[in-house]
Structure formats: C-alpha cells, structure tokens
VMD Tcl script that builds the backbone (N, CA, C; Angstrom):
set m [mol new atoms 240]
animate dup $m
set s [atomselect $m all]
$s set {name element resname resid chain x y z} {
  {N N UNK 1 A 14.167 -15.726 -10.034}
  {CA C UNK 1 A 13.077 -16.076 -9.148}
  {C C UNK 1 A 11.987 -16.739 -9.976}
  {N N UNK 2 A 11.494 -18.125 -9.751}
  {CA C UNK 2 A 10.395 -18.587 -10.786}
  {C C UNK 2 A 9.228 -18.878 -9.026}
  {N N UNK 3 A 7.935 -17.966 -9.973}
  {CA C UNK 3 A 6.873 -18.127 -9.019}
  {C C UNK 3 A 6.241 -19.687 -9.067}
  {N N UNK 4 A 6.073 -20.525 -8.120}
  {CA C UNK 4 A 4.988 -21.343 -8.055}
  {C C UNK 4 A 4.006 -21.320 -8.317}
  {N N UNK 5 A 3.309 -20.197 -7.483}
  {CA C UNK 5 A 1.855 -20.637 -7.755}
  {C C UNK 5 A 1.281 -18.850 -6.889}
  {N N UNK 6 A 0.260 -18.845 -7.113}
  {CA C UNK 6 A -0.287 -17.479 -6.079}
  {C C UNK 6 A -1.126 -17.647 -4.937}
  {N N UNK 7 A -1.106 -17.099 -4.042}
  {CA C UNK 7 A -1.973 -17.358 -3.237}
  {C C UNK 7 A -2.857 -16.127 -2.555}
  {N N UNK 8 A -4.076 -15.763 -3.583}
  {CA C UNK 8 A -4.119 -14.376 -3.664}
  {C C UNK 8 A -3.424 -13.394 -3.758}
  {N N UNK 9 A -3.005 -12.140 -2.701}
  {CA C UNK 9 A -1.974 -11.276 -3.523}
  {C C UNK 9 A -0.495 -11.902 -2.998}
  {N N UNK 10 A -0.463 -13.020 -2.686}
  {CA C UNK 10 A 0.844 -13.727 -2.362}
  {C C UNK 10 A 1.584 -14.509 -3.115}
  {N N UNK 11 A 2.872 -14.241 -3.188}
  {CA C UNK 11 A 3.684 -15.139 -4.399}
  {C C UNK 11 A 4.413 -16.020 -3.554}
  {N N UNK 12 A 4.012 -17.650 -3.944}
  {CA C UNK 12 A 5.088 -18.671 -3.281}
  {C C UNK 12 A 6.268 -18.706 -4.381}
  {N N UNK 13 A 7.539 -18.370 -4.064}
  {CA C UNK 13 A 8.741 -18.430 -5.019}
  {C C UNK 13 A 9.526 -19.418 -4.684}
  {N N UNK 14 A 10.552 -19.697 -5.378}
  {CA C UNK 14 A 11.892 -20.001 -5.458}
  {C C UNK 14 A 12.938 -19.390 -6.174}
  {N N UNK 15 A 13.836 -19.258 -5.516}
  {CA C UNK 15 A 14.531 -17.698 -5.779}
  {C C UNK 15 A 15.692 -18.688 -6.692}
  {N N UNK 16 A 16.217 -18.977 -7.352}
  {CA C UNK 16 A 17.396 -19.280 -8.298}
  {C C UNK 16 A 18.678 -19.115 -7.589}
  {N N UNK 17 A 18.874 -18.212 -7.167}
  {CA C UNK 17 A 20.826 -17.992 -6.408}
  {C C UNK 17 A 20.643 -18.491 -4.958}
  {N N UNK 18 A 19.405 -18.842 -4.468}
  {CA C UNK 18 A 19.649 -19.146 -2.902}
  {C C UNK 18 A 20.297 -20.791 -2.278}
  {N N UNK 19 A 20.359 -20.898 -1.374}
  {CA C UNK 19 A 21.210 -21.764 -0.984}
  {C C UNK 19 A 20.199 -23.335 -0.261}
  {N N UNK 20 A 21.131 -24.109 -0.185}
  {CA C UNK 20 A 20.362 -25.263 0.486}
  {C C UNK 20 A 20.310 -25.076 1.826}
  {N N UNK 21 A 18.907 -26.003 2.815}
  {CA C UNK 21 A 18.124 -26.933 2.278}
  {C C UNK 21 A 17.126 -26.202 1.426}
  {N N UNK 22 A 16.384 -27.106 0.964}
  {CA C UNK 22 A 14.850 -26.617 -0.196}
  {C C UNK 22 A 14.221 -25.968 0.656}
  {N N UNK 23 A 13.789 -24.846 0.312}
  {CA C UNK 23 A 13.188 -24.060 1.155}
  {C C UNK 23 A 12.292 -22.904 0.149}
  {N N UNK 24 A 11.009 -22.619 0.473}
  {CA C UNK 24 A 10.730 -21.481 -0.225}
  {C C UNK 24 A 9.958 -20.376 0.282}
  {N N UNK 25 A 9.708 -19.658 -0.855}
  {CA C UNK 25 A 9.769 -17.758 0.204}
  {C C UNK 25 A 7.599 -17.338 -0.219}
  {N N UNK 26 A 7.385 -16.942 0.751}
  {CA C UNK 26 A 5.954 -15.965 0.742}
  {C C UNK 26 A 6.284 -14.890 0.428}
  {N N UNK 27 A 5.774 -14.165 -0.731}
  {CA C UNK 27 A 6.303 -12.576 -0.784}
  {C C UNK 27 A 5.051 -12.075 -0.954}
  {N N UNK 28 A 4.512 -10.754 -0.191}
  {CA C UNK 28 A 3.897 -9.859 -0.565}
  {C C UNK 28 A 4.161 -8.767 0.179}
  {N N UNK 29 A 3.536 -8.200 0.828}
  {CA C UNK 29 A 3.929 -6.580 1.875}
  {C C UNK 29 A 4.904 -7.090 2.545}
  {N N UNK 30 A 4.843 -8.590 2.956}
  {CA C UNK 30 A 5.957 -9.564 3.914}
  {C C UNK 30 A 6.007 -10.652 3.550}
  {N N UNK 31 A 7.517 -11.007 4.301}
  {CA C UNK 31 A 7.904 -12.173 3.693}
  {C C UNK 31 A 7.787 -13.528 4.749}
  {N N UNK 32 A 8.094 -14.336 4.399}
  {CA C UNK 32 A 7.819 -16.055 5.052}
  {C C UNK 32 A 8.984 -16.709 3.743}
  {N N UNK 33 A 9.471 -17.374 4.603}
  {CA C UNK 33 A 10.140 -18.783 4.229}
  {C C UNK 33 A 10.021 -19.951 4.910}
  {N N UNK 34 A 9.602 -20.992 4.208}
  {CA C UNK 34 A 9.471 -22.232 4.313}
  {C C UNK 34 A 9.684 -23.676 4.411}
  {N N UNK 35 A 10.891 -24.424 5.227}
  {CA C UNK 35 A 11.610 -25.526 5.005}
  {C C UNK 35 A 10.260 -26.540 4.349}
  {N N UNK 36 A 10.669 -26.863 3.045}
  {CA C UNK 36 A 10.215 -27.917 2.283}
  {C C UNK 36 A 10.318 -29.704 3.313}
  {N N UNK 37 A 11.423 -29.966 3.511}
  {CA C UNK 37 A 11.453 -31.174 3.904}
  {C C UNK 37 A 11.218 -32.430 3.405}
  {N N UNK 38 A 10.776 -33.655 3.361}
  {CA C UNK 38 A 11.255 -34.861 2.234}
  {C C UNK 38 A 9.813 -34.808 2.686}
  {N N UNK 39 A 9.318 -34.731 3.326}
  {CA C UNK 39 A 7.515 -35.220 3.051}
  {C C UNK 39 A 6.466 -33.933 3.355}
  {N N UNK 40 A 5.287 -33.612 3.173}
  {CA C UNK 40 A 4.599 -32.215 3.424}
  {C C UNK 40 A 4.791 -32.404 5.062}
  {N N UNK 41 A 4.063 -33.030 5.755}
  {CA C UNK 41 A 4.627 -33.082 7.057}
  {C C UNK 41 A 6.050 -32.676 7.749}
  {N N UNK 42 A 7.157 -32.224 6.695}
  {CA C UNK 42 A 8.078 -31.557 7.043}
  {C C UNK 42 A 7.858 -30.060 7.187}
  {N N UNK 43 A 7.030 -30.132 5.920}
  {CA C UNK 43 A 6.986 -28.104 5.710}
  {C C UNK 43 A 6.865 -27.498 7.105}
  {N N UNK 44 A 7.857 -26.397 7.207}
  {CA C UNK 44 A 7.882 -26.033 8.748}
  {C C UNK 44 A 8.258 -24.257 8.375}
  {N N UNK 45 A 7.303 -23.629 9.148}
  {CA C UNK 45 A 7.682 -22.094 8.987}
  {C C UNK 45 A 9.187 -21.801 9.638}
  {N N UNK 46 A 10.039 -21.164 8.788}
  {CA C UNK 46 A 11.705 -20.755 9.275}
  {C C UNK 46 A 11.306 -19.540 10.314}
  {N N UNK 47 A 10.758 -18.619 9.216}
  {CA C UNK 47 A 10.681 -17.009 9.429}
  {C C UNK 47 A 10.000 -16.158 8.834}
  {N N UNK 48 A 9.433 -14.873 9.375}
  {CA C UNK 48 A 8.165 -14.397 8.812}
  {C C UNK 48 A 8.556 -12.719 9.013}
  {N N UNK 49 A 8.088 -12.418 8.972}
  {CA C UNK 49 A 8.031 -10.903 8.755}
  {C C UNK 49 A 6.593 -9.961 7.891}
  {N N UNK 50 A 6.132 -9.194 8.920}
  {CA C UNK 50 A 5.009 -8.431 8.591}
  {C C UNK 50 A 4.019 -9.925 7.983}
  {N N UNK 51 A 3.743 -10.531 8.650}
  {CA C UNK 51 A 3.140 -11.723 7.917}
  {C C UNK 51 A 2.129 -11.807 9.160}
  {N N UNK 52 A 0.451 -12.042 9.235}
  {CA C UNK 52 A -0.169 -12.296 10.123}
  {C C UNK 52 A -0.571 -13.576 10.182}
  {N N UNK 53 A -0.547 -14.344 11.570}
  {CA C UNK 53 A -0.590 -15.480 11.950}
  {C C UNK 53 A -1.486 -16.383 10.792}
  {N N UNK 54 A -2.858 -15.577 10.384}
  {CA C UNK 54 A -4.229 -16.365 9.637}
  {C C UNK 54 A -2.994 -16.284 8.203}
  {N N UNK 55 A -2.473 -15.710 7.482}
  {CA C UNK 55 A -1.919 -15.450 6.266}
  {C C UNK 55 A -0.479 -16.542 5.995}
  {N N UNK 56 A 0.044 -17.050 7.544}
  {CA C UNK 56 A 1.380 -17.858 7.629}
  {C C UNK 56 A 0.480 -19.253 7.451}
  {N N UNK 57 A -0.537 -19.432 7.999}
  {CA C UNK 57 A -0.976 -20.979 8.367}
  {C C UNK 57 A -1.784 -21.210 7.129}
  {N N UNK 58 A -2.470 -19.911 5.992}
  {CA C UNK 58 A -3.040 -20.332 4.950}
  {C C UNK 58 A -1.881 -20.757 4.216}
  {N N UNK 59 A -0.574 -19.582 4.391}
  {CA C UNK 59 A 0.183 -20.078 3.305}
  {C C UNK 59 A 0.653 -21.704 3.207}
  {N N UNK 60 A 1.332 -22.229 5.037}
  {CA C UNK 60 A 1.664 -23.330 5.595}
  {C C UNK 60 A 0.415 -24.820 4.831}
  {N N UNK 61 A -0.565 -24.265 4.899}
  {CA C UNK 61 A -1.865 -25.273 3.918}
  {C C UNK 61 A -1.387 -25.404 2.563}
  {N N UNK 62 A -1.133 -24.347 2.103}
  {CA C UNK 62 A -1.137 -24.531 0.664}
  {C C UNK 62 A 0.109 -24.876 0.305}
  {N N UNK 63 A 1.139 -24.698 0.576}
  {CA C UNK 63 A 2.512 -26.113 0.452}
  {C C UNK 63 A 2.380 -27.066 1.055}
  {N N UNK 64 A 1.561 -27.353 1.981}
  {CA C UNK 64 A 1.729 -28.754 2.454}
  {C C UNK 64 A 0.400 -29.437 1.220}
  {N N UNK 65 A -0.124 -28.977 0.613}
  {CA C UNK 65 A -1.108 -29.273 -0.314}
  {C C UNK 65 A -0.048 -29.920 -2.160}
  {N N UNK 66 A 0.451 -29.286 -1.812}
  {CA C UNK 66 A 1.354 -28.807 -3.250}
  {C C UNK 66 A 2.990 -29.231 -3.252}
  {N N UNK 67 A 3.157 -29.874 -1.716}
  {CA C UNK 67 A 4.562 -30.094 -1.670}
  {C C UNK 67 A 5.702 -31.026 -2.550}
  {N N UNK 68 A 5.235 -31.654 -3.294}
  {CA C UNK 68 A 5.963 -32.284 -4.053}
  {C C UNK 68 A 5.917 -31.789 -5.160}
  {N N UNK 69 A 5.065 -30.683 -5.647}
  {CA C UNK 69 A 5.450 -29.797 -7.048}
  {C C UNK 69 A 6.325 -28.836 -6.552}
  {N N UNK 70 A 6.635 -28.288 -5.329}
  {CA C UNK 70 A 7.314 -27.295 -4.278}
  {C C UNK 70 A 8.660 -27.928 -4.467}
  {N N UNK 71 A 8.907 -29.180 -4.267}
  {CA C UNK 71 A 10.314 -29.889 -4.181}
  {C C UNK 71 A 11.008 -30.419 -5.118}
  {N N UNK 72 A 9.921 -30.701 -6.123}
  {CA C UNK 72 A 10.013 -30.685 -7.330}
  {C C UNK 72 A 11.136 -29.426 -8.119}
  {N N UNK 73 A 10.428 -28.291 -8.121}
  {CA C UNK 73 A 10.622 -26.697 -8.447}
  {C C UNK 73 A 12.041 -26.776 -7.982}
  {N N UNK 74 A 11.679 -27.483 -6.848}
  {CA C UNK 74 A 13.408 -26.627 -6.001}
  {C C UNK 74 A 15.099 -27.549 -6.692}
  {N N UNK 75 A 14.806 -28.866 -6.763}
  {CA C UNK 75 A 15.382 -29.474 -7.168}
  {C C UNK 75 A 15.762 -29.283 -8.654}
  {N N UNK 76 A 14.964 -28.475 -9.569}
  {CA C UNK 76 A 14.783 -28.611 -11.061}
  {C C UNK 76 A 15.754 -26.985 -11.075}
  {N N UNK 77 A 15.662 -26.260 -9.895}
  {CA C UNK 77 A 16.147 -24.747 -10.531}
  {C C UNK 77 A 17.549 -25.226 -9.271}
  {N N UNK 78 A 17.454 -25.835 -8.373}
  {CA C UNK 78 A 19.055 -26.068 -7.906}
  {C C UNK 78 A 19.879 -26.982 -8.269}
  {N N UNK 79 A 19.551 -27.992 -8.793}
  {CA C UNK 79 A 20.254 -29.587 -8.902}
  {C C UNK 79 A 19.941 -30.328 -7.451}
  {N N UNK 80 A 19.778 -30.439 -6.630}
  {CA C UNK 80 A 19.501 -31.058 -5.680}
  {C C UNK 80 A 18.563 -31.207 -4.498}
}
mol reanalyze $m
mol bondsrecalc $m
mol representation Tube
mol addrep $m
C-alpha cells in the first residue's frame, strides 16, 4: 500500500495487489474508493462506507486537485 498524500486523519492510498481500472481508496474509521479516470473530471465516487457526505466531497476535491499525481501513482505501482 503506498500512501499519497493525507487528508487530515485520512489516507488517500493505492493499494499494490489491486486490480484495474485506476482507482484509489480513502481510509480512515471508513473507507471510499475512487475511479481516477483519464481527466480529474472523471474522478467519480465507486463506494463509501461509514464515510459522511461533507468527508466524501472533501475527499472528491482533493483528487480532483491532485489527479494526475493520483494516476501517475497508479500507473508507476501497476504498469498501466
């Protein structure tokens, strides 16, 4: 698992063994995953859990802020 970046007590990851498309995970008390997509305007919430609406749409800001170091990450720890 290599962390991105934090987002207060929230870790944006990319997990190493997971599967395609680029996608990445919110972890703290709950989780969120995130379809990356070819432009930030893709980033699209998959799925959430114990995650409150204000905490999904800060996270949803801050990859669409950061998305090409996000796709970057994903491509560099999957090959593609």
């Amino acid at each position: 698992m290599a962390t991105l970046f934090l987002l207060g007590r929230i870790r944006i990851v990319v997990y190493s063994n997971d599967h395609p498309p680029p996608h990445i995970h919110a972890v703290s008390e709950g989780h969120a995953r995130f379809a990356l997509g070819e432009t930030p305007a893709d980033v699209r919430l998959v799925e959430s859990e114990r995650m409150s609406r204000r905490e999904l749409r800060s996270i949803a800001e801050a990859i669409i802020a950061r998305h090409d170091d996000c796709l970057k990450a994903w491509i560099r720890i999957h090959g593609h």
